[in-house]
C-alpha positions as CSV (number, residue, x, y, z in Angstrom):
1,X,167.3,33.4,94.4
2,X,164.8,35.7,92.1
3,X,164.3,38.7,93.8
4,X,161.0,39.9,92.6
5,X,159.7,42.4,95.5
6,X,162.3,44.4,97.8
7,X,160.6,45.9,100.7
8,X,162.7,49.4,102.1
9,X,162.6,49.5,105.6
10,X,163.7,53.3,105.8
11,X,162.5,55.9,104.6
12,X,163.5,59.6,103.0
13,X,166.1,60.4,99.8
14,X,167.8,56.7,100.7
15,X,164.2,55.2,100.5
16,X,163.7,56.6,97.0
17,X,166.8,56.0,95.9
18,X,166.5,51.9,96.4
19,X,163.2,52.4,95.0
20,X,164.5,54.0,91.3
21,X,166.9,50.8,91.6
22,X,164.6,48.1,91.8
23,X,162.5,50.1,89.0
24,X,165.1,50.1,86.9
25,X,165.8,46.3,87.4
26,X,162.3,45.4,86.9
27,X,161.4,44.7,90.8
28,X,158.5,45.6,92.9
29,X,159.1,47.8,95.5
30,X,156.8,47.9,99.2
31,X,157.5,50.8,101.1
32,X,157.0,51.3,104.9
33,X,156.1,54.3,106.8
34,X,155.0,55.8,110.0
35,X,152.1,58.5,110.1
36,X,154.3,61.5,109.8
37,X,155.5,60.1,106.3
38,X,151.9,59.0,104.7
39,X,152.7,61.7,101.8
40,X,156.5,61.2,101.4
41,X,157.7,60.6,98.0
42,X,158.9,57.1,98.6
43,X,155.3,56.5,99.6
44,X,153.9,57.9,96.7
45,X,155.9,56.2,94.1
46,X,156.1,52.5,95.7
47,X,154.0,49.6,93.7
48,X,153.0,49.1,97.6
49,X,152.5,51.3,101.0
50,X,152.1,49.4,104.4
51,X,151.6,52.2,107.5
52,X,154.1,50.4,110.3
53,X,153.1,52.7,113.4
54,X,153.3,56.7,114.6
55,X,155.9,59.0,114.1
56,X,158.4,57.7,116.9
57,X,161.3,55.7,115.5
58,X,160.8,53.2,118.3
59,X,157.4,52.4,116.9
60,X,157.8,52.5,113.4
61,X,161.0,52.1,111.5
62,X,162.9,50.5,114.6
63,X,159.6,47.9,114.9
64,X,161.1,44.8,114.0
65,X,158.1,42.8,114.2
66,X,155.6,45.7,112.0
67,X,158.3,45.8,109.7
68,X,158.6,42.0,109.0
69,X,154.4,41.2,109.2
70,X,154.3,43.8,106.4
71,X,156.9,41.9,104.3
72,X,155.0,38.5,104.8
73,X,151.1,40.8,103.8
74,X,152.8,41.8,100.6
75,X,154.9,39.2,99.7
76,X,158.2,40.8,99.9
77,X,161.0,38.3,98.8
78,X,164.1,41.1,100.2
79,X,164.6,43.9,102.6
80,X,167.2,46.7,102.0
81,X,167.3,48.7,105.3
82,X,168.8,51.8,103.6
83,X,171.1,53.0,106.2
84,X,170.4,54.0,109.9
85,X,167.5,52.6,111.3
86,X,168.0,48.5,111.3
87,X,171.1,48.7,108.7
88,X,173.4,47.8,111.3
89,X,171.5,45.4,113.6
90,X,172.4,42.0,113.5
91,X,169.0,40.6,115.2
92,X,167.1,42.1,112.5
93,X,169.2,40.8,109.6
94,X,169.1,37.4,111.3
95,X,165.0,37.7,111.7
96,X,164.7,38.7,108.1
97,X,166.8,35.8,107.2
98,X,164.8,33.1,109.4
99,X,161.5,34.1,107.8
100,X,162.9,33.1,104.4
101,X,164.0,36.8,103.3
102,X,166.7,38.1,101.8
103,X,168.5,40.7,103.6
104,X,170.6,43.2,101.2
105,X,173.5,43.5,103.7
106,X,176.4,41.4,104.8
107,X,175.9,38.5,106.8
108,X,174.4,38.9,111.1
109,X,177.8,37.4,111.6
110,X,179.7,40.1,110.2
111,X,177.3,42.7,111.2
112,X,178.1,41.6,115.0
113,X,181.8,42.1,114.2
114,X,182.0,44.5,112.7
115,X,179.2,47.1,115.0
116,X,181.6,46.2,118.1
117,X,184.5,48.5,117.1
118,X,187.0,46.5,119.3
119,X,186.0,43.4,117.9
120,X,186.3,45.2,114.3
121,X,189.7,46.1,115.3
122,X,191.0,43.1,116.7
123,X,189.8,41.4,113.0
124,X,191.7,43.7,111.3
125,X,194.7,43.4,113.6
126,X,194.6,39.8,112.4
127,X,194.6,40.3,109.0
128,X,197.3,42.9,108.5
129,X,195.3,46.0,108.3
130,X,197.2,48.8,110.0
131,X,195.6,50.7,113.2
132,X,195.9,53.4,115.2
133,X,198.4,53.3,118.6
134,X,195.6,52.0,121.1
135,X,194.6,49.6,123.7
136,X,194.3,46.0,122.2
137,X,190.9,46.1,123.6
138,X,187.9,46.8,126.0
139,X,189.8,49.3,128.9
140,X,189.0,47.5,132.1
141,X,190.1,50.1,134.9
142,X,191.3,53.8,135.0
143,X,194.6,52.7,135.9
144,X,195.0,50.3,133.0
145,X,193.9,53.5,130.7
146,X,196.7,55.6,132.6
147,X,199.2,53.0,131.9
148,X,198.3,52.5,128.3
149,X,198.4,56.5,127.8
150,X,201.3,56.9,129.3
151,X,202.7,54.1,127.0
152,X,201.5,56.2,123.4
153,X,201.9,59.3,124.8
154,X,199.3,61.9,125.2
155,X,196.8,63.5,123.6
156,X,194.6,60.0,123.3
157,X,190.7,59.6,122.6
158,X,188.4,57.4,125.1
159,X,186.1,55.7,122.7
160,X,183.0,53.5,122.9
161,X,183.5,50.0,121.6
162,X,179.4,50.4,120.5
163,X,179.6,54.0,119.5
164,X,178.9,56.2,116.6
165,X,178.6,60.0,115.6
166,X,181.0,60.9,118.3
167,X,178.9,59.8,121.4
168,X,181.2,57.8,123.7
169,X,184.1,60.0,122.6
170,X,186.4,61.8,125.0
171,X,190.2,63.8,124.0
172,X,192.5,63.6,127.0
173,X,195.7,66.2,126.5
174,X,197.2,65.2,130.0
175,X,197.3,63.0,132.8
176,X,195.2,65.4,134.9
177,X,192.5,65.0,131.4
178,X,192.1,61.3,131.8
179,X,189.9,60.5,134.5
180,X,187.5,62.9,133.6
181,X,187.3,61.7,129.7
182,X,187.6,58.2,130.7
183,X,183.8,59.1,133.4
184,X,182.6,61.1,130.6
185,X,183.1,58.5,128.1
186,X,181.6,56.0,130.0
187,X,178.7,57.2,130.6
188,X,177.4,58.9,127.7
189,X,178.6,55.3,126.1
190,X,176.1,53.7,128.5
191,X,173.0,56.1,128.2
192,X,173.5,56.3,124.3
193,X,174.3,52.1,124.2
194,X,173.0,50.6,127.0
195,X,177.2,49.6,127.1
196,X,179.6,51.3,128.8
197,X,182.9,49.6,127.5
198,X,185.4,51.8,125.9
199,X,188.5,52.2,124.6
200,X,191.4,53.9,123.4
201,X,193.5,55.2,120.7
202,X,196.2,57.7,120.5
203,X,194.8,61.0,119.5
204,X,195.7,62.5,115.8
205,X,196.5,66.1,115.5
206,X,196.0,66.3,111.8
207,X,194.7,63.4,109.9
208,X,192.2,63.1,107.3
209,X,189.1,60.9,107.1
210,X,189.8,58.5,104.2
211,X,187.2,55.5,103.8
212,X,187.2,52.9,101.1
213,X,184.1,51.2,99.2
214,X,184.2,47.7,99.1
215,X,181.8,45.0,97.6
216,X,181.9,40.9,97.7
217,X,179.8,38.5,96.4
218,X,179.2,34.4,98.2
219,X,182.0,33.4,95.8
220,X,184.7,34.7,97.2
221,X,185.0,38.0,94.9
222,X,185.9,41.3,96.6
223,X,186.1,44.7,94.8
224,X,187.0,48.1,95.6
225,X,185.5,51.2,93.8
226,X,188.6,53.5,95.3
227,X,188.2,56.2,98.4
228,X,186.1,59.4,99.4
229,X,187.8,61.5,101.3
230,X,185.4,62.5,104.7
231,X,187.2,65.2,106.8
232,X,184.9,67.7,106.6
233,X,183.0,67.0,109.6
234,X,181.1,68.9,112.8
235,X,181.5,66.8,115.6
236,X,182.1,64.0,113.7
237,X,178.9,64.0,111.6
238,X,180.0,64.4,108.2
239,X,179.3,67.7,105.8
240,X,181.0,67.2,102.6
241,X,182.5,63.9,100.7
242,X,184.8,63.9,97.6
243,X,186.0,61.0,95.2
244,X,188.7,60.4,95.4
245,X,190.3,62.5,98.0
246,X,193.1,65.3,97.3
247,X,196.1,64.2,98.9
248,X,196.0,60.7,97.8
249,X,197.4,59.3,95.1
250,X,196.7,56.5,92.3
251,X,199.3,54.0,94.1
252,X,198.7,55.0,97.4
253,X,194.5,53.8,96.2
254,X,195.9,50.5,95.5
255,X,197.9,50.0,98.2
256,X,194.9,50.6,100.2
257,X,192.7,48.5,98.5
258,X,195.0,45.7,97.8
259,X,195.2,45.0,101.1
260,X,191.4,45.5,102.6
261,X,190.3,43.3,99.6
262,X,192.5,40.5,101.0
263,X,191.8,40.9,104.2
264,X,187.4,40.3,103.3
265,X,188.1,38.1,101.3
266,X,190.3,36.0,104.0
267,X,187.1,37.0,106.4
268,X,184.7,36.1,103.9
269,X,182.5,39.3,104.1
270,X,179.2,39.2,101.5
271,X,177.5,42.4,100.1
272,X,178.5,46.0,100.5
273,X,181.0,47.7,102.9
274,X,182.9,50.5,103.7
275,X,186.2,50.5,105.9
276,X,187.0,53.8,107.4
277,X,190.5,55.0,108.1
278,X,192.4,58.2,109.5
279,X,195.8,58.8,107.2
280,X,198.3,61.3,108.1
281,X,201.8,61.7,107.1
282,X,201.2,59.0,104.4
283,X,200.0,56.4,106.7
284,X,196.7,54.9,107.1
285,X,195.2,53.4,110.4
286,X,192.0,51.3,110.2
287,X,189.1,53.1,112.4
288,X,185.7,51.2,112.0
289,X,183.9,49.5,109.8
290,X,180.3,50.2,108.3
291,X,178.3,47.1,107.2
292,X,175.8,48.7,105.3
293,X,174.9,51.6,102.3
294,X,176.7,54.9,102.9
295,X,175.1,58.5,102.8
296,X,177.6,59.8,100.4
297,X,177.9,56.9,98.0
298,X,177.4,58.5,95.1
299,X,180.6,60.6,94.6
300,X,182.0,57.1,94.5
301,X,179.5,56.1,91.7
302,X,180.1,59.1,89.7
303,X,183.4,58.5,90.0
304,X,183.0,54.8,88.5
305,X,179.6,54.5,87.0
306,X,178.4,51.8,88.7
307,X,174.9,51.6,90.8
308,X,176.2,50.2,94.1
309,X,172.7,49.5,94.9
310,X,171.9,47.7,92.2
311,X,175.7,45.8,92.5
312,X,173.8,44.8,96.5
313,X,170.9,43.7,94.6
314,X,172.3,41.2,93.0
315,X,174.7,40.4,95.7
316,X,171.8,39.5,97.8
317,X,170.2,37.4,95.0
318,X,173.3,34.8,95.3
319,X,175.2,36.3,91.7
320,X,178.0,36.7,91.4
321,X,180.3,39.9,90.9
322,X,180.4,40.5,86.9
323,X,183.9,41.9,87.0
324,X,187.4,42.0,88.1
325,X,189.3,45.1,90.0
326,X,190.9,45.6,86.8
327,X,187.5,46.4,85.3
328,X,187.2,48.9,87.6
329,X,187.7,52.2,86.3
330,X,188.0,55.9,88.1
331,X,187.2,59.4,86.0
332,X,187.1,62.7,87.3
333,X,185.9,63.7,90.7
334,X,182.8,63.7,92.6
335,X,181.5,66.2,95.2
336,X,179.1,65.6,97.7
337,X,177.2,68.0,100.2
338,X,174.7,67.3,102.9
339,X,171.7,69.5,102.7
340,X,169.9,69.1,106.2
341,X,167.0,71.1,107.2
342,X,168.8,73.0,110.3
343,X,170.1,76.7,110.8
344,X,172.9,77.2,108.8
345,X,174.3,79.3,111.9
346,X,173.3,77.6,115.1
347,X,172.4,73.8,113.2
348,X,169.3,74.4,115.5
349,X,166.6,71.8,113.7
350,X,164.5,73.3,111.1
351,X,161.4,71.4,110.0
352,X,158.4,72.4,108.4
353,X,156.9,73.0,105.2
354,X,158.7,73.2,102.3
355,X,157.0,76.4,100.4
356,X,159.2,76.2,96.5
357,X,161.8,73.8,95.5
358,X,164.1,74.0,92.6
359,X,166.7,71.4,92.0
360,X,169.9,72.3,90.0
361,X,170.8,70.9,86.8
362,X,172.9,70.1,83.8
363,X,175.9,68.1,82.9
364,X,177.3,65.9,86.0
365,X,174.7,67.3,88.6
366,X,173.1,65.0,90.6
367,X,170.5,65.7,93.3
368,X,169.7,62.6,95.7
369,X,166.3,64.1,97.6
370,X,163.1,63.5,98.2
371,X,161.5,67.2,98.8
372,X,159.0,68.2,96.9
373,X,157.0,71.4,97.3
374,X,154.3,71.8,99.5
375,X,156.6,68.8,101.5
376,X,156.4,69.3,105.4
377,X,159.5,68.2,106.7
378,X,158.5,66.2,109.8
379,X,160.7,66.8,113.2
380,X,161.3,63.2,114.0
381,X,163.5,62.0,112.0
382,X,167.3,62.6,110.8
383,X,167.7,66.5,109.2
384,X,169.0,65.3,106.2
385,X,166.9,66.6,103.0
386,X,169.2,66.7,99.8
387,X,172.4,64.9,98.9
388,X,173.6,67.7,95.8
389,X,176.7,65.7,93.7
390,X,178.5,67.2,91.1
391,X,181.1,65.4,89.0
392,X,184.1,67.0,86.9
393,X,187.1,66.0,84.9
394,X,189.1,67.6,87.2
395,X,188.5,68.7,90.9
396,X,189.0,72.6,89.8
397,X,185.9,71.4,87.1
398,X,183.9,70.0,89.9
399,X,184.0,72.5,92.4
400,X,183.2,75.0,89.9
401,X,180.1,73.3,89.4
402,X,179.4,73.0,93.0
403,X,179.7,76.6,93.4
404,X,177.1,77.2,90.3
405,X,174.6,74.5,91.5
406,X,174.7,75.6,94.8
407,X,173.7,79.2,93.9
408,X,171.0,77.9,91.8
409,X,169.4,75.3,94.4
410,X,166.3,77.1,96.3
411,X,164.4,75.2,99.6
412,X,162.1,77.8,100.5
413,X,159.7,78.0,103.8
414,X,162.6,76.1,106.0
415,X,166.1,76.7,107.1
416,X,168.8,74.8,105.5
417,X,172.9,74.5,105.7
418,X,172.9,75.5,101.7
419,X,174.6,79.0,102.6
420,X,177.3,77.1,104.9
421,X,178.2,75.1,102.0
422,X,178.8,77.9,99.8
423,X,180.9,79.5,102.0
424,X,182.5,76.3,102.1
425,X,183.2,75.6,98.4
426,X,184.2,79.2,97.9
427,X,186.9,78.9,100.7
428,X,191.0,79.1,99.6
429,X,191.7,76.0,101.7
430,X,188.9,74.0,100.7
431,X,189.8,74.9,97.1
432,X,193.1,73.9,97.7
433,X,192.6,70.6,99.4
434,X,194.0,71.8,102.3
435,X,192.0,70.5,105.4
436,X,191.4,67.8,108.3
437,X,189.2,66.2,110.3
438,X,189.6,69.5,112.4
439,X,189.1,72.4,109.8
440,X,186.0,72.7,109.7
441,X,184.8,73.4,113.2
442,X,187.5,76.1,112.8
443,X,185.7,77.4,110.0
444,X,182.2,77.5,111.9
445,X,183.8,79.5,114.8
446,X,185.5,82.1,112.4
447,X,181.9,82.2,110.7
448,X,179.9,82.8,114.1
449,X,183.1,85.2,115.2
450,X,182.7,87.7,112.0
């Protein structure tokens, strides 16, 4: 297929980022919007605007039907739905697929699967990819969740099988804990997915957040482009990314990815994908999987120097991979931190108009935003505004660089979580690599306590 016209149905710093891609590869790019966005930088810069609906979600970038009417008025050949939003919904990719589109994504199939995490796990379980101690699926009683607890010991985490960003998620320490997380769970599972199934997995006191890129083509090829390692997390939305991570090392990389490429390639999984694991103690157990683009991407692309949007691209167009794992090649490390518009303090929401701002520079600085000044930062929508990247030859190199780029960002006329990350980078344990999946809430509450 020649992809000649990609419309982005998203919006913000992912928006803009497809959009230099397809410049760069000599495509057309349509961009959608509600009202609140008419003068957003993806808007500006698109070959093509189409206004989808006001500023709710639900009416504009979650509008199925406004999204695919302003594919067919433009001629749009492709969708890439960024991520969030319609990234991970199956009826979309198979609507944009039955009106003759491509969809830059993996396959409704494997979107299904892999979005229903018990599903995703029992796929796994069948291809050799280690888990976490759990129930082997959907918990159908309280007294079949006692029974399982009791059987991997306590602590252990309720989970929803359709769940994300930590709704749906309960810790139970005890017995007396259970029936409490296992209500809780349920029902903010049901008001946040319309499903109130759950499950459960033995709780980790320590582990880290490791997640692995992957990419296949139709052919049967399947890549990885190594780990980023994700612990740094507030209630489980993440805060800071590195590639690759700093207690992992070159064989225990392709271990890792030895086996997840087998396994996709048994399952026959097409485009991008990232499978996201806990390790601890030098073992790794298989989490969830996310059919789609990450947010912090490009600490793994500065880390190989490949455009993993481009690589869906062509994916999507029906080409194949044009290398081998062996071509793949890691240098240096990569730094990522989250720039949201919210109190650096209380993460209270922050929008508004952007007054001056200044992007860092120089050698391995990378800024993925689409701020501008005089930018009003609409309430609406997700807080993130910047994505600042630095790379280095060595982690000591790159986090020196994250301290100086940091410094010399400026987002004026708005709160933002800029001064949380410097107190992050400039931490002993963070310089050391020493933290979990836990740390960092630690470090917020010794923040607010001093």
């Amino acid at each position: 297929m020649n992809i000649r016209k990609v419309l982005i149905a998203n919006r913000g710093e992912i928006a803009l980022r497809v959009h230099r891609a397809c410049q760069e590869m000599g495509i057309q790019t349509v961009a959608v919007h509600s009202t609140a966005d008419n003068t957003a930088m993806h808007v500006r810069l698109a070959d093509e605007s189409v206004c989808i609906g006001p500023p709710p979600a639900r009416e504009s970038y979650l509008n199925m039907a406004a999204i695919l009417s302003a594919a067919a008025i433009t001629g749009a050949d492709a969708i890439h739905p960024g991520y969030g939003f319609l990234s991970e919904n199956a009826s979309f990719a198979e609507m944009v697929e039955a009106h003759g589109l491509a969809f830059i994504g993996p396959t409704p199939d494997h979107i299904r699967m892999m979005g229903d995490k018990i599903a995703a796990k029992d796929a796994m379980r069948r291809l050799g990819v280690p888990l976490v101690p759990g129930s082997p699926g959907a918990l159908e009683t309280l007294e079949e969740a006692k029974a399982i607890a009791d059987e991997i010991k306590y602590p252990v985490l309720i989970k929803a099988a359709a769940g994300g960003g930590g709704r749906g998620m309960k810790v139970a320490r005890s017995a007396d804990e259970l029936e409490e997380a296992w209500r809780v769970a349920r029902t903010e599972a049901k008001a946040a997915f319309g499903d109130d199934s759950v499950y459960m997995e033995k709780y980790l006191d320590r582990p880290r957040h490791i997640e692995l890129q992957v990419l296949a083509d139709a052919h049967g090829n399947v890549v990885h482009f190594g780990e980023r390692d994700c612990s740094l997390q507030r209630r489980h939305q993440k805060l800071v990314e590195e590639a690759g991570s700093p207690v992992l090392t070159a064989a225990d990389r392709d271990a890792l990815g030895a086996n997840v490429t087998r396994a996709l390639k048994e399952l026959g999984y097409r485009n991008a994908g990232t499978l996201e694991f806990l390790w601890q103690d030098g073992q790794f157990a298989f989490i969830e999987m996310n059919t789609r683009l990450q947010v912090e991407h490009p600490v793994t692309e500065m880390v190989c120097g490949v455009d993993l949007v481009k690589e869906q691209i062509r994916v999507a167009a029906g080409q194949p991979l044009g290398y081998r794992q062996e071509d793949i090649r890691f240098s240096g490390h990569a730094i990522e931190c989250r720039i949201t518009a919210e109190d650096p303090e209380t993460f209270a929401p922050s929008p508004g108009r952007v007054d001056m701002y200044h992007a860092p520079g120089g050698l391995g600085v990378r800024v993925d935003s689409a701020l501008y000044s005089g930018y009003v930062v609409p309430p609406h929508y997700d807080s993130l505004v910047a994505k600042l990247v630095v790379h280095g030859a060595t982690r000591a190199e790159a986090i020196a660089r994250l301290r100086r780029s940091l410094a010399e960002m400026v987002v004026s006329g708005i709160r933002t979580t800029l001064p949380l990350h410097q107190h992050i980078v400039a931490d002993p344990e963070f310089q050391a690599g020493d933290y979990t999946i836990h740390w960092l809430e630690r470090f917020v509450s010794r923040m607010r306590e001093n």
